[in-house]
N, C-alpha and C positions, 0 to 999 in steps of 0.2 A: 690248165694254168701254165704259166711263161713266165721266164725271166727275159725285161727288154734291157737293151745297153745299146747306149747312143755317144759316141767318142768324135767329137769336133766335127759333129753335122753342119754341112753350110748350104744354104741354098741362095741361089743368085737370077733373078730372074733379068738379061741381059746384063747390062753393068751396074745395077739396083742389088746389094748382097740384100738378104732377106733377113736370112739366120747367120750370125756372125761366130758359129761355132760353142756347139750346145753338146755339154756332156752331161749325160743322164745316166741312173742306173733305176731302172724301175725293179724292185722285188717280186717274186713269184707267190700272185695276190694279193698284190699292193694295190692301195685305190690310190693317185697320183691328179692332182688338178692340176691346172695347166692356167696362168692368170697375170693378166697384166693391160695395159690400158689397148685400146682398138690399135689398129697396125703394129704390135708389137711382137707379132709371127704367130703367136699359139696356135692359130688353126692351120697357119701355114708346115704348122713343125706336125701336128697331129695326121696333116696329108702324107707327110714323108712317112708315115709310121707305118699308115693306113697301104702305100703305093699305090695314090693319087698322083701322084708328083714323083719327078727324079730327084734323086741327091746331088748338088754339087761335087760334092767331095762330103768326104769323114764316111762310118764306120757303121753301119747298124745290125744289131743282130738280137734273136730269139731264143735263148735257151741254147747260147752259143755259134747260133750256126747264122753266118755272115747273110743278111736278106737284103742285100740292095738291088739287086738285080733281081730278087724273085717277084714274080707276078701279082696283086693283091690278092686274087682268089687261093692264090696257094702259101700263102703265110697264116692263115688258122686265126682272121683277125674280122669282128664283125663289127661294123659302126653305126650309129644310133647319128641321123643328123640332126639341126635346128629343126627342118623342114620335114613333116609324118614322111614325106612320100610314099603314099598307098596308092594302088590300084583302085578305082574306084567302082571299078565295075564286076571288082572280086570283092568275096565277103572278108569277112575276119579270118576265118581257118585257111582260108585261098592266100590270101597277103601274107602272114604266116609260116605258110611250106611251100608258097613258090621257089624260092632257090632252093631249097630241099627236091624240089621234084625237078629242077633242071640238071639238080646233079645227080638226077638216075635214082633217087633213094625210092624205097618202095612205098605203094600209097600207105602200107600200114604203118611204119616207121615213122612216117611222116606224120598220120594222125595222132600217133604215140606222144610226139616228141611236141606237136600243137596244145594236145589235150594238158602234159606237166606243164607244157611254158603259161598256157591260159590260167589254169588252176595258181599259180605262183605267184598273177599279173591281174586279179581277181576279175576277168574278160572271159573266164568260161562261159558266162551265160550269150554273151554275145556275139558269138562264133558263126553265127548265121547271119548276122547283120552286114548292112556296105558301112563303108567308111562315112555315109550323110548320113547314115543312123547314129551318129557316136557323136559325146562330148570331147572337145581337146584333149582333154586328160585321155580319153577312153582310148583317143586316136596316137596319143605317146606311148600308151603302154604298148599299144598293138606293135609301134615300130621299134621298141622296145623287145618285146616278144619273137618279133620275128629274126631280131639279130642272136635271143636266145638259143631257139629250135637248132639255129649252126654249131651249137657247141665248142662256139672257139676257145683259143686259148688266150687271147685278150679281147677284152670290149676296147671301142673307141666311143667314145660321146662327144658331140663336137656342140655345145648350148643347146640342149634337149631341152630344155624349158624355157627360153626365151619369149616363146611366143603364146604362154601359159598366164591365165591372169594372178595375181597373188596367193590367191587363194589353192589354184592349183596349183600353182608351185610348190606351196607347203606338203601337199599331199603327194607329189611326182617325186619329192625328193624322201618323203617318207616310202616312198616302193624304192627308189634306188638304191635307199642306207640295209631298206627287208632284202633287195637283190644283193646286196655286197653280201651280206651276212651269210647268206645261204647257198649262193654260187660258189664265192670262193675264190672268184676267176681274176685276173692280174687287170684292173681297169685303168684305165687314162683318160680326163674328164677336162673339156675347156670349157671356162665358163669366165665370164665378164661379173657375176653373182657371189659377192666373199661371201655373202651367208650360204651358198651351196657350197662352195671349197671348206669351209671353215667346219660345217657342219658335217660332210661327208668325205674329206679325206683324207688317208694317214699321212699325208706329204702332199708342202705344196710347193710348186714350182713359181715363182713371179718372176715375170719376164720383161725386159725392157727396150725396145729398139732393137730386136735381134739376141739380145742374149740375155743370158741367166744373171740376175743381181743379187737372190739366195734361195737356198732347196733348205725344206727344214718344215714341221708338224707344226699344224694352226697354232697351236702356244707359243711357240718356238719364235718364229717371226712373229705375236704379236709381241711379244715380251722383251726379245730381243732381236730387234730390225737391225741388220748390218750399214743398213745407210739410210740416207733420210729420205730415198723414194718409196724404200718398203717400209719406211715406217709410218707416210703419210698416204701409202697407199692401201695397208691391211689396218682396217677397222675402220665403223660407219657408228657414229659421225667420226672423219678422220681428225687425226691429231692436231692438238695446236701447234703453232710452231711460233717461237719469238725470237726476234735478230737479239744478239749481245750488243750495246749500243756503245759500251765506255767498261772498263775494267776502274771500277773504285777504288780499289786495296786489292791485296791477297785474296781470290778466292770470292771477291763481290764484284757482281758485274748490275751497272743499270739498263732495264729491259723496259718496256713501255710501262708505265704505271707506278716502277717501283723497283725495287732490288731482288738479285737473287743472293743465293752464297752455292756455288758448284767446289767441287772436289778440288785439293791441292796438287792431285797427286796425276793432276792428265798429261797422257805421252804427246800432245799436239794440242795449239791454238783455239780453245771455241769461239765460234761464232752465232752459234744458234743454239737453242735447246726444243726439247716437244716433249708436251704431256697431252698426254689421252685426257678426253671430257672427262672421265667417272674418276680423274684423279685431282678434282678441281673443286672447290667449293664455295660457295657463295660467304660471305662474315661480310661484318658491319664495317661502313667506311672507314677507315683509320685504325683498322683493327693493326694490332701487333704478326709481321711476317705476312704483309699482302700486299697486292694491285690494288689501285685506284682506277675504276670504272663508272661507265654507266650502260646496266641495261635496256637495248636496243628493241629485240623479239626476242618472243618465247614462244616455244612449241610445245604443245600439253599433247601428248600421246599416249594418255592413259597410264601406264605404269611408269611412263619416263615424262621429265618436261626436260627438253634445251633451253638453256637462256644462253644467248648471245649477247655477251657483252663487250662494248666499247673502252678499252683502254685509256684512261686519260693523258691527254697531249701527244697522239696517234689515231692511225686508222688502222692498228692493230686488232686483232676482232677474238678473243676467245670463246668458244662452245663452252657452257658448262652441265653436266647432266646429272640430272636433279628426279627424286621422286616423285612419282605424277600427282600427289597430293601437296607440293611444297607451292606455295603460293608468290607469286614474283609478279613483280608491275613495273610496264615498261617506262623509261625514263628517270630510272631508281637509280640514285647513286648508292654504289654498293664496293666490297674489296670483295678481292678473289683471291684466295689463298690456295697455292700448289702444294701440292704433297711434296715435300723436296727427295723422298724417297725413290720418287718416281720418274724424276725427271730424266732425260734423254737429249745425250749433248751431243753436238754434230759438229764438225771441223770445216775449213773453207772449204773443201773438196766434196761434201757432203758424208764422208763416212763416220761412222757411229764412232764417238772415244771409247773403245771397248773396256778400260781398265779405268772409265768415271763411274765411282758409284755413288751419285750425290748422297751426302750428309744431311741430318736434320741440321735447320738455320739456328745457329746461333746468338742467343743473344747480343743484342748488339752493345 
């Protein structure tokens, strides 16, 4: 296990900066995802980690000891890619402890250290197999395995399931949550997948155009997003988000459909607010404290339905998510009432009013 520290890493490829200066501190046996939309460096930063890539400038180190300049085979760091790459003309135990056997270890050690990883990776029986004998699953875990046998002192994973259909996704990330637990070992996971982040790690990084916009455990940024990218970027279906259109009074603002009432007491301007679907709910048109809509589609997903509904006099669109047994017919004029409890208010710059905590609405 390793403690990693990354102090104003940048990477610049020509005059294109990459990484705009990222400071991290990963714990010793910390699982760490790594998330944020396509081009927004994650796997470019997990290369620096890995010594795939050079550093522009800033500071990286291992349990203290400055590694920018060290070689990747001798940083004690093993990576699991998108892509199996397996030998295909070696079996399972061959793929395995190939780098085990380039670095001199002996055949016994080697079979040793195959047989726990197999055993772990439930692929013991398959050890005699080629990589065309195997399901996709079968063939992650093996690339999986064979970054084990190295005993390093961090994994890297760089979208190990991407290329997994749903169904084995669910089960590759049930062997990675049984590998965290039982390894122990300091991991760092990129994945474009919130329900793999959300699901498996104690901290997550969301990244934007280069740099970091908050560090902070899957509850943490869903609950409290410091700005409105991580707030409409963590959680599926993602958040509503509604313009403030006119301040009516004190503390009432009109929003598409209808009125809110936010907090007195905000240290900045709003202009926006967002609530999460599951804090939204469907009530009768003209009901007291709601939107004026009409239901557009609905999605019945078995234990969940969406209903999208149309804002009246806009093309504002709110999710709302609803029991898979709740019954909804499209073109239904209906209110949609907010938890005002929940709502999430956002300033022209887009950062979170930290010190809004909307009030229940008031009678009017």
């Amino acid at each position: 296990m390793a403690k990693l520290e990354l102090k104003n890493i940048r990477k610049s490829f020509g005059s294109a900066e990459v990484l705009k200066g990222i400071d991290l501190t990963v714990e010793d046996g910390e699982f760490v995802a790594f998330v944020g939309p396509s081009g927004c460096g994650k796997s470019t930063l997990l290369r620096l980690i890995c010594g795939l890539d050079e550093i522009t400038s800033g500071q990286m180190a291992i349990d203290g000891e400055l590694v920018n300049d060290v070689p990747p085979a001798k940083r004690g760091i093993a990576m699991v890619f998108q892509s199996y790459a397996l030998y295909p003309h070696m079996t399972v135990a061959e793929n395995m402890g190939y780098a085990l056997r380039l670095a001199g270890i002996s055949k016994e050690e080697i079979a040793a250290r195959v047989a726990k990883a197999a055993q772990k990776l439930r692929i013991d029986p398959y050890l005699e197999r080629k990589p065309r004998q195997l399901s996709g699953g079968q063939r992650q875990r093996v690339a999986i395995g064979r970054a084990i046998v190295r005993e390093p002192r961090i994994f890297l994973f760089d979208e190990p399931l991407s290329n997994l259909d749903a169904a084995l996704r669910v089960e590759m990330r049930i062997e990675i949550a049984r590998m965290k637990e039982t390894l122990g070992t300091t991991m760092v996971y990129v994945t474009h997948d919130q329900i793999e982040a959300m699901t498996l790690a104690d901290k997550i990084v969301v990244l934007n155009a280069g740099r970091v916009e908050q560090i902070g455990s899957p509850l943490n940024l869903y609950n409290k997003p410091v700005n409105r990218f991580v707030a409409g970027f963590i959680g599926s279906p993602k958040m509503n988000f509604l313009k403030l259109e006119a301040r009516k009074a004190e503390g009432i603002f009109s929003v598409p459909g209808g009125d809110v009432r936010l907090p007195r007491n905000l240290n900045a301007a709003p202009t926006e607010i967002g609530i999460r679907p599951e804090h939204v709910e469907l009530v009768s048109r003209g009901a007291p404290d709601s939107l004026a809509g009409t239901v557009t589609i609905t999605e019945h997903l078995g234990s969940d339905t969406y209903a999208y509904v149309a804002l009246e006099g806009s093309e504002e669109m709110v999710v709302v998510r609803l029991s898979g047994d709740r019954a909804v017919n499209r073109n239904e004029p209906i209110g949609v009432h907010v938890d005002p409890a929940m709502i999430h208010v956002f300033s022209a710059d887009g950062l979170s009013l930290a010190s809004a905590r909307p009030v229940a609405l008031e009678a009017a």
